[in-house]
C-alpha positions in Angstrom: -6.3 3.1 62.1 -9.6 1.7 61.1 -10.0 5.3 59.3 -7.0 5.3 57.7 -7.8 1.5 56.2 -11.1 2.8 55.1 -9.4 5.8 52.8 -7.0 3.6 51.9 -9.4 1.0 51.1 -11.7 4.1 49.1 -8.1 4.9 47.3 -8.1 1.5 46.2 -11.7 0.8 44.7 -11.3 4.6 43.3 -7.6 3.4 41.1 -9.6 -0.2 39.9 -12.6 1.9 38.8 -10.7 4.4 36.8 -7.9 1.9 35.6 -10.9 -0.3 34.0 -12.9 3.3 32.8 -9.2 3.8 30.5 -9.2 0.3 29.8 -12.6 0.4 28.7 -12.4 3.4 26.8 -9.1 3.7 24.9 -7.3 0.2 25.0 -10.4 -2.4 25.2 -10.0 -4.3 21.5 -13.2 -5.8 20.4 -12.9 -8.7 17.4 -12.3 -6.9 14.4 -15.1 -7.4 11.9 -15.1 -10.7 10.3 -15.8 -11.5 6.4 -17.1 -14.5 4.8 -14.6 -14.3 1.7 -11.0 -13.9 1.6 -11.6 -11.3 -1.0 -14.1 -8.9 1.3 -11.4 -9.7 4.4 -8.4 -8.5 1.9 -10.1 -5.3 0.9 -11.5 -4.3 4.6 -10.1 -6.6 6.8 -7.5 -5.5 9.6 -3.9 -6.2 9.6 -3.6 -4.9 13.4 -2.8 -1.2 12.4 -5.8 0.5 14.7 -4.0 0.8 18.2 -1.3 2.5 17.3 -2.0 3.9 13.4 -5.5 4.3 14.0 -7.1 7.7 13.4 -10.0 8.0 15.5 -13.3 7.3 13.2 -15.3 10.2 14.2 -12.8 12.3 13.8 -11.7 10.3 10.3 -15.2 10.9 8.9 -15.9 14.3 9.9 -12.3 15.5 8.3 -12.9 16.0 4.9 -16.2 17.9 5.2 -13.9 20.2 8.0 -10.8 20.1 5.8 -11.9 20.5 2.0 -9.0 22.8 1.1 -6.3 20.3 1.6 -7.9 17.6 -0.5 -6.5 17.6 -4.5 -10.6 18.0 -5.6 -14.4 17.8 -4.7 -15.1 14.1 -3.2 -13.9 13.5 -0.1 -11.4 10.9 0.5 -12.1 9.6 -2.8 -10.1 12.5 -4.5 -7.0 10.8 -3.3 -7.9 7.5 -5.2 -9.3 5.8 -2.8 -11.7 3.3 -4.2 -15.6 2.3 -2.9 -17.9 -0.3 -3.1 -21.6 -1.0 -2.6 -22.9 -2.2 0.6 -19.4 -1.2 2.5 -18.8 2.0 4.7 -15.3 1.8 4.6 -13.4 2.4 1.1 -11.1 -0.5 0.3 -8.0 -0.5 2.1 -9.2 0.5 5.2 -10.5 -1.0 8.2 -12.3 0.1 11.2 -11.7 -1.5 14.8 -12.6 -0.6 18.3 -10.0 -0.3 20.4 -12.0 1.3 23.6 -13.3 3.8 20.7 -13.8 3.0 16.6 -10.5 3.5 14.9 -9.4 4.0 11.3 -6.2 1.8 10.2 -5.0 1.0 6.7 -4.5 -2.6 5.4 -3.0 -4.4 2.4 -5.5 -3.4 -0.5 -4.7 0.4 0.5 -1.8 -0.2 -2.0 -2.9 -3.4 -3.9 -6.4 -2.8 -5.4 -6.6 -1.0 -8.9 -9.5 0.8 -10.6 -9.9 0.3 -14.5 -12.3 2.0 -16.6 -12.6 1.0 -20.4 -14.3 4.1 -21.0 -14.2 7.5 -19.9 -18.2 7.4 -19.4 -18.1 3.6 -17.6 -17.9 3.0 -14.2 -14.3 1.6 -12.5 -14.2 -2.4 -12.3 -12.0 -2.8 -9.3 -9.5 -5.2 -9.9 -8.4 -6.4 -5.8 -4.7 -7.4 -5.6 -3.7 -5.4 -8.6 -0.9 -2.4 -7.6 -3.2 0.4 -7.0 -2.2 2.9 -9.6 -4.8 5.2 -8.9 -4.3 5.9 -4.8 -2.3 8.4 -3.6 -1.4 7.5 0.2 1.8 10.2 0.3 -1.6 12.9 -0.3 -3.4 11.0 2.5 -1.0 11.5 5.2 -0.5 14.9 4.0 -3.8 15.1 4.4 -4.1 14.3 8.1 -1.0 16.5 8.4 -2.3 19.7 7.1 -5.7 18.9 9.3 -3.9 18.4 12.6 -1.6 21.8 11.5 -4.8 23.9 11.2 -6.0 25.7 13.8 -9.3 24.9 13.4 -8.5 21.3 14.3 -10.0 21.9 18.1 -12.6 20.0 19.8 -15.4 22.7 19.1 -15.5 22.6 15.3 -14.4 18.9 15.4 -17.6 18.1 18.0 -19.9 20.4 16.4 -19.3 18.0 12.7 -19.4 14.9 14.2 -22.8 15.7 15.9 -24.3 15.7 11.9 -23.3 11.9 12.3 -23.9 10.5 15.7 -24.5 11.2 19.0 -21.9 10.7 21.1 -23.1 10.1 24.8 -22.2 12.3 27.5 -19.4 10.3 28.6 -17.9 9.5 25.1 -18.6 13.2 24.0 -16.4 14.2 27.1 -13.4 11.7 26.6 -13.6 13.4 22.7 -13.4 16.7 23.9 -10.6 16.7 26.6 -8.9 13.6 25.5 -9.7 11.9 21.8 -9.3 14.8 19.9 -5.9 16.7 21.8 -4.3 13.8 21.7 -5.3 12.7 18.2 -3.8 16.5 16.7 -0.7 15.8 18.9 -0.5 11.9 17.5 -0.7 13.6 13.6 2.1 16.3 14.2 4.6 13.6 15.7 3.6 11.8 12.9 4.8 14.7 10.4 8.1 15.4 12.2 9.0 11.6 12.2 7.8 11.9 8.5 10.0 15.0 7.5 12.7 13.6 5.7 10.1 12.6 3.0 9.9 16.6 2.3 13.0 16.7 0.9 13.2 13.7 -1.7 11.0 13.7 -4.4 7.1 12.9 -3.9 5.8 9.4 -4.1 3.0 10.7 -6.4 0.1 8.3 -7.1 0.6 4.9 -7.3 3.4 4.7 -5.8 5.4 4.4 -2.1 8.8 4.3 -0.4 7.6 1.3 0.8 10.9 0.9 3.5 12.5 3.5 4.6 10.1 4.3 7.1 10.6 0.5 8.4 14.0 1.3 8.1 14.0 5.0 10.4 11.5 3.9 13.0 10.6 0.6 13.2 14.6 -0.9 12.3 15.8 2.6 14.1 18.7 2.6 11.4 19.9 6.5 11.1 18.1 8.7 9.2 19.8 8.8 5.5 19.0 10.8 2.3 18.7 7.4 0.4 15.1 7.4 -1.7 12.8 4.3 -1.9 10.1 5.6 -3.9 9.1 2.1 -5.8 5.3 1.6 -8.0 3.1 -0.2 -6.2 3.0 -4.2 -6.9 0.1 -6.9 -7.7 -0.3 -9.5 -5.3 -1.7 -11.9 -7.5 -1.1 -15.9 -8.4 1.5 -15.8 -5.9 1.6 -20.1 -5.4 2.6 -20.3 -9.1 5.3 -17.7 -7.6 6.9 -20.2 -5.4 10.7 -20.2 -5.0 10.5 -16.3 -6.6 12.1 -13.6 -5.1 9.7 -11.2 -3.6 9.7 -7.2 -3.6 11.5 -5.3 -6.9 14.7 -6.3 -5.5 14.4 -9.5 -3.9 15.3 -8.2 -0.6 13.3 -11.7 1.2 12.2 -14.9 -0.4 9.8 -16.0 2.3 5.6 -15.0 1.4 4.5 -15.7 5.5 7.8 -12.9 6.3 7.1 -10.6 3.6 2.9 -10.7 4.2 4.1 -10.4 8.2 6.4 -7.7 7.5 3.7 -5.6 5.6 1.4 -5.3 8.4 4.7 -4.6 10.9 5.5 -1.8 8.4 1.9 -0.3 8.0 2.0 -0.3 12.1 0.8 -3.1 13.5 1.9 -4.1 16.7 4.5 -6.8 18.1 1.4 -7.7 20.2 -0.7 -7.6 17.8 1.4 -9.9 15.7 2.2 -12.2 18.5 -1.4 -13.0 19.0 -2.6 -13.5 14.9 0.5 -15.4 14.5 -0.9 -18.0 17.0 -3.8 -18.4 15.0 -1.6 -19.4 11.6 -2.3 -22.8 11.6 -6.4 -22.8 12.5 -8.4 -24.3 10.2 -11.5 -22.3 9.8 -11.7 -19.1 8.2 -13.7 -17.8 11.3 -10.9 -18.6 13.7 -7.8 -18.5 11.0 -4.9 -16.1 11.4 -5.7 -12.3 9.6 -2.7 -12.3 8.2 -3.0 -16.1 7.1 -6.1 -15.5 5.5 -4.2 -12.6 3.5 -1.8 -14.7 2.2 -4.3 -17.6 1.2 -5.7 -14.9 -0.9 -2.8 -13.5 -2.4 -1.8 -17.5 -3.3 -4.6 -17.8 -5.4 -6.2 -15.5 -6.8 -5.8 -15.3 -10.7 -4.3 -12.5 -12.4 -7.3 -10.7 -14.0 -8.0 -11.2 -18.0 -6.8 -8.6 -20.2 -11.0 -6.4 -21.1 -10.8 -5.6 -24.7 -10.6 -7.8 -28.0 -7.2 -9.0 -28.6 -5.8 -10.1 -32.8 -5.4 -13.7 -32.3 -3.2 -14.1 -35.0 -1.3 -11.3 -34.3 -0.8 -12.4 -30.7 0.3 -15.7 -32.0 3.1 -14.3 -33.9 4.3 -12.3 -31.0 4.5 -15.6 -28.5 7.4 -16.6 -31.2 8.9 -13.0 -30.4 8.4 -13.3 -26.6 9.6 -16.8 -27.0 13.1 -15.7 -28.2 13.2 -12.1 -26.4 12.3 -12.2 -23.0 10.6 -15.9 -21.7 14.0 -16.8 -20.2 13.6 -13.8 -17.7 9.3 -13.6 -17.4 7.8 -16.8 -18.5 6.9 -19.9 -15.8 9.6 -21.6 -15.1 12.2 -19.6 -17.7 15.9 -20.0 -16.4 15.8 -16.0 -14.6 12.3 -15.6 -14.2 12.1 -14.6 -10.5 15.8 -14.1 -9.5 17.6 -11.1 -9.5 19.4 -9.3 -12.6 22.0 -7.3 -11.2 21.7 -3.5 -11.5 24.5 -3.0 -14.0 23.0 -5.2 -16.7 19.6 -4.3 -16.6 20.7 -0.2 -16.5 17.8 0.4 -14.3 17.4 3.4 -11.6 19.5 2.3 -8.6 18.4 4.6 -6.0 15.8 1.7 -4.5 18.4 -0.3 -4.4 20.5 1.6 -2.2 17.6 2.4 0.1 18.0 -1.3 1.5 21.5 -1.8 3.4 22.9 -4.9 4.6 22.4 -3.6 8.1 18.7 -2.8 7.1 18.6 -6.3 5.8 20.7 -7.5 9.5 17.9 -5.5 11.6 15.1 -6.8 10.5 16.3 -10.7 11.2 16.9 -9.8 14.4 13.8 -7.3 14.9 11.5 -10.5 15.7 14.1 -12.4 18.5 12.3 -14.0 21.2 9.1 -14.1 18.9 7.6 -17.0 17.0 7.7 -15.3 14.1 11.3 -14.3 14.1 12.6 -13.5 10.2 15.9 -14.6 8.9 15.2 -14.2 5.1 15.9 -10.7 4.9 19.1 -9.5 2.4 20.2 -6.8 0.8 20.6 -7.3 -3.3 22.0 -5.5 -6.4 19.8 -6.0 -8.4 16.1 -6.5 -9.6 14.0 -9.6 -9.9 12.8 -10.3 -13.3 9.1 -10.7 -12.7 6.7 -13.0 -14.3 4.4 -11.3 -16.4 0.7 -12.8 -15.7 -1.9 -9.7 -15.5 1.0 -7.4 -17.4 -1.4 -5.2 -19.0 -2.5 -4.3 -15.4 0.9 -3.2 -14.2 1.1 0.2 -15.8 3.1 2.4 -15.6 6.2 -0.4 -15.9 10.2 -0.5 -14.1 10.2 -0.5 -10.0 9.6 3.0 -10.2 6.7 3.2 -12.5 8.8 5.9 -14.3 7.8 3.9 -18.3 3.4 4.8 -18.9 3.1 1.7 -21.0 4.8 -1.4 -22.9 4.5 0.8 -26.0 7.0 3.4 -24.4 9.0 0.4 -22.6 9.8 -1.1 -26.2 11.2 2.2 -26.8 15.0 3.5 -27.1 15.2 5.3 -23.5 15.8 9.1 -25.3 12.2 8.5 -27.0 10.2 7.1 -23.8 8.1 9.9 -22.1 10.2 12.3 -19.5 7.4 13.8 -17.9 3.3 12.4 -17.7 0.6 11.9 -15.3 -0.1 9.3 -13.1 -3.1 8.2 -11.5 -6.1 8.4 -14.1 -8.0 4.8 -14.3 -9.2 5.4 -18.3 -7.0 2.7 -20.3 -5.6 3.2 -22.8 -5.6 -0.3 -25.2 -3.1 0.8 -28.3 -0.5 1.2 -26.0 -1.2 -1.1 -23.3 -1.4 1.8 -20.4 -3.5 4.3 -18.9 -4.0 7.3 -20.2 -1.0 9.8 -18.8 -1.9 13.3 -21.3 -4.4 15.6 -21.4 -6.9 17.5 -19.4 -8.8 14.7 -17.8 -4.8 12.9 -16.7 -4.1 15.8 -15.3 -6.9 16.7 -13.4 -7.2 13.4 -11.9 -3.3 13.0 -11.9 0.6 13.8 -10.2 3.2 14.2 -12.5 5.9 12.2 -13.1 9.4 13.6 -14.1 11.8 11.5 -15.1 14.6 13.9 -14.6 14.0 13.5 -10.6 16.1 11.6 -8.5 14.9 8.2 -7.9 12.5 8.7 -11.1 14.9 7.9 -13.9 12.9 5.9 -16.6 16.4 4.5 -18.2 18.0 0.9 -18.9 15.3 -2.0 -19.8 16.3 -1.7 -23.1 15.5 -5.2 -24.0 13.3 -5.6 -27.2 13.7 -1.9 -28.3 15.8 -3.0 -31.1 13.2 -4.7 -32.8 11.4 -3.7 -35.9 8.3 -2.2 -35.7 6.2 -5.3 -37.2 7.5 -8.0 -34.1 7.1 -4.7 -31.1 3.1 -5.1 -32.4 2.9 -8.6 -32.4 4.5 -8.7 -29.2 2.5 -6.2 -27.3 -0.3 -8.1 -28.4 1.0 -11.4 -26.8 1.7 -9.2 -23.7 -2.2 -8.9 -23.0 -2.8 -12.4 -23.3 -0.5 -13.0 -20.2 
């Protein structure tokens, strides 16, 4: 008897031991790394999407340099648009937690950071907030998808790269090898099947995302439709003058703490997760604050950036009188539509984002959070889109939800004379007609096209202001960059 206690009592010490070695080394979360500004915490910060999102960072860094072929060009990760700084490892829009080992997950400014150069020989100014034009995150995951699909994705070639960075000790270097890196490539090409319905609508392209309906397939668990989403990117700027506005291109909420909650739910952080920041909402300190808190404190204030070249004063002048009569009721402060929804049939834009969200989209989500503090009950379904105030416009480009218009210039156009087909992507501005520049070699290069003739893509309706004469469309694009 006294034996049989003894194994038993081996058995026991032997489960504790190895249920706290797989605590310790997949599910422990250390504090995520703090930052002093709201800014730095915005661009780097985590919104909780390690522990479940997370690509291991070993295996994150060491992919490129493995992987080069399924990249668009030379440069790493930074071929897909993603945007660095000095005195930061991670590029903007991504953060990097432990959870029992370092882990990759994206955050807000993966979306909502732009990169401006006034010339093609000057480096980017990186405007945070801003809709990130530039990034390509459909390419990213394809990325990862293409890496787990390769053969070559084993823990040999992986281990042998990511000894050129680190060395692992014995014990991590085993877990990588038998455990980390298996179940990483098995993770990925779930990923991919769950994604696979995004292989037959058309691609998201840079700058842009279907922002929902992979909220609405996995998350919501609505049924798998052939409805397309694919929406440009927004800013996230000035956002207390924004009170009372609707929020997303169709006004499908019109809470800020349920829309900044919902981001991180949909970019994969955890009910968990949420339930534990949420707690924090109210703390006073930025040390102690809520993540997500902090994220929209940020987003409140921060001012719409300044438009960077010289602007005709007088000219400018005369176009306020031109914006004052043509489109203030629907843009300007406190005009009697800015911020509320234009229904679909007047304003002849592409409906196809529109459908995307159903009522019982709009019905799962208020209930998705029952039982939680943070439960949401502002969700709807809309037909229409908002009309959006203006501040930062120059910054917007390419304009409509679906970034399918390359600049105001083309927007001020009769629909048969915008642009049917440019690239997107390429950070040189382009000041004449208030855009970047979408032709050419160097657009291309850097680029994804754009056709209009694509479902989801269509660049009609807006056709507000394209019936003026030539002399007021100058004056008023010049307003336009004052704003």
């Amino acid at each position: 008897m006294k034996k049989t206690l003894a194994i038993v009592g081996v058995l026991v010490v032997l489960a504790i031991a190895g249920g706290l070695f797989a605590y310790d080394h997949f599910f422990r979360e250390e504090p995520a790394p703090y930052f002093a500004s709201d800014e730095e915490h915005f661009l780097y910060g985590s919104i909780g999407t390690e522990s479940q999102q997370g690509v291991p960072y070993w295996i994150w860094l060491v992919l490129p340099r493995v992987f080069p072929e399924y990249l668009p060009g030379p440069g790493g990760y930074a071929s897909l648009g993603l945007l660095g700084a000095d005195g930061h490892e991670m590029p903007i829009g991504l953060s990097r937690v432990t959870v029992g080992f370092p882990r990759v997950g994206i955050n807000c400014a993966m979306c909502h950071t732009a990169s401006v150069r006034t010339r093609a020989t000057d480096p980017p100014a990186i405007y945070p907030a801003g809709p990130s034009h530039q990034t390509a995150e459909q390419q990213y995951l394809r990325f990862l998808f293409a890496c787990a699909s390769d053969p070559r994705f084993t823990a040999d070639t992986l281990m042998n790269e990511i000894a050129k960075n680190v060395r692992l000790s014995t014990v991590d270097a085993l877990l990588y090898r038998v455990a980390i890196i298996p179940s990483t490539r098995k993770a990925l090409l779930q990923l991919q099947d769950q994604d696979a319905w995004m292989r037959r609508n058309p691609d998201w392209g840079r700058g842009r995302i279907d922002p929902f309906n992979p909220v609405k397939f996995t998350t919501l668990k609505q049924p798998v439709d052939t409805t397309i989403g694919n929406s440009d990117m927004v800013p996230l700027w000035n956002l207390k003058q924004h009170r009372g506005y609707a929020y997303h291109w169709d006004g499908l909420n019109t809470d800020l703490k349920e829309v900044v909650l919902t981001s991180a739910i949909g970019d994969g952080a955890t009910t968990a997760w949420v339930d534990r920041d949420n707690r924090k909402w109210d703390d006073a300190t930025p040390r102690t604050m809520s993540s997500l808190r902090r994220i929209e404190n940020y987003i409140e204030n921060v001012p719409p950036p300044k438009y960077p070249f010289a602007i005709d004063q007088p000219l400018a002048a005369a176009g306020a009188m031109v914006y004052a009569g043509h489109c203030a009721s629907c843009h300007a402060p406190g005009g009697a539509r800015t911020g509320t929804i234009v229904p679909a049939a007047e304003v002849g834009t592409d409906r196809h984002r529109l459908e995307m969200w159903t009522p019982a989209s709009a019905a799962a989500y208020n209930a998705y959070g029952d039982g939680h503090a943070w439960k949401f009950s502002h969700f709807r379904s809309t037909n229409g889109y908002v009309s959006v105030a203006l501040d930062g416009l120059w910054l917007r480009a390419p304009y409509l939800h679906n970034g399918s218009v390359p600049s105001l210039a083309a927007l001020l156009e009769p629909v048969a004379q915008r642009p049917t087909k440019f690239w997107r992507g390429y950070d040189l501005y382009d000041p004449t007609s208030v855009g970047f520049v979408t032709t050419g070699s160097d657009a291309e290069k850097a680029g994804t096209l754009l056709d209009t003739t694509q479902p989801g893509n269509s660049n009609a309706g807006h056709t507000y202001g394209t019936d003026l004469s030539a002399d007021d469309k100058r004056a008023l694009i010049e307003y336009l960059k004052t704003l």
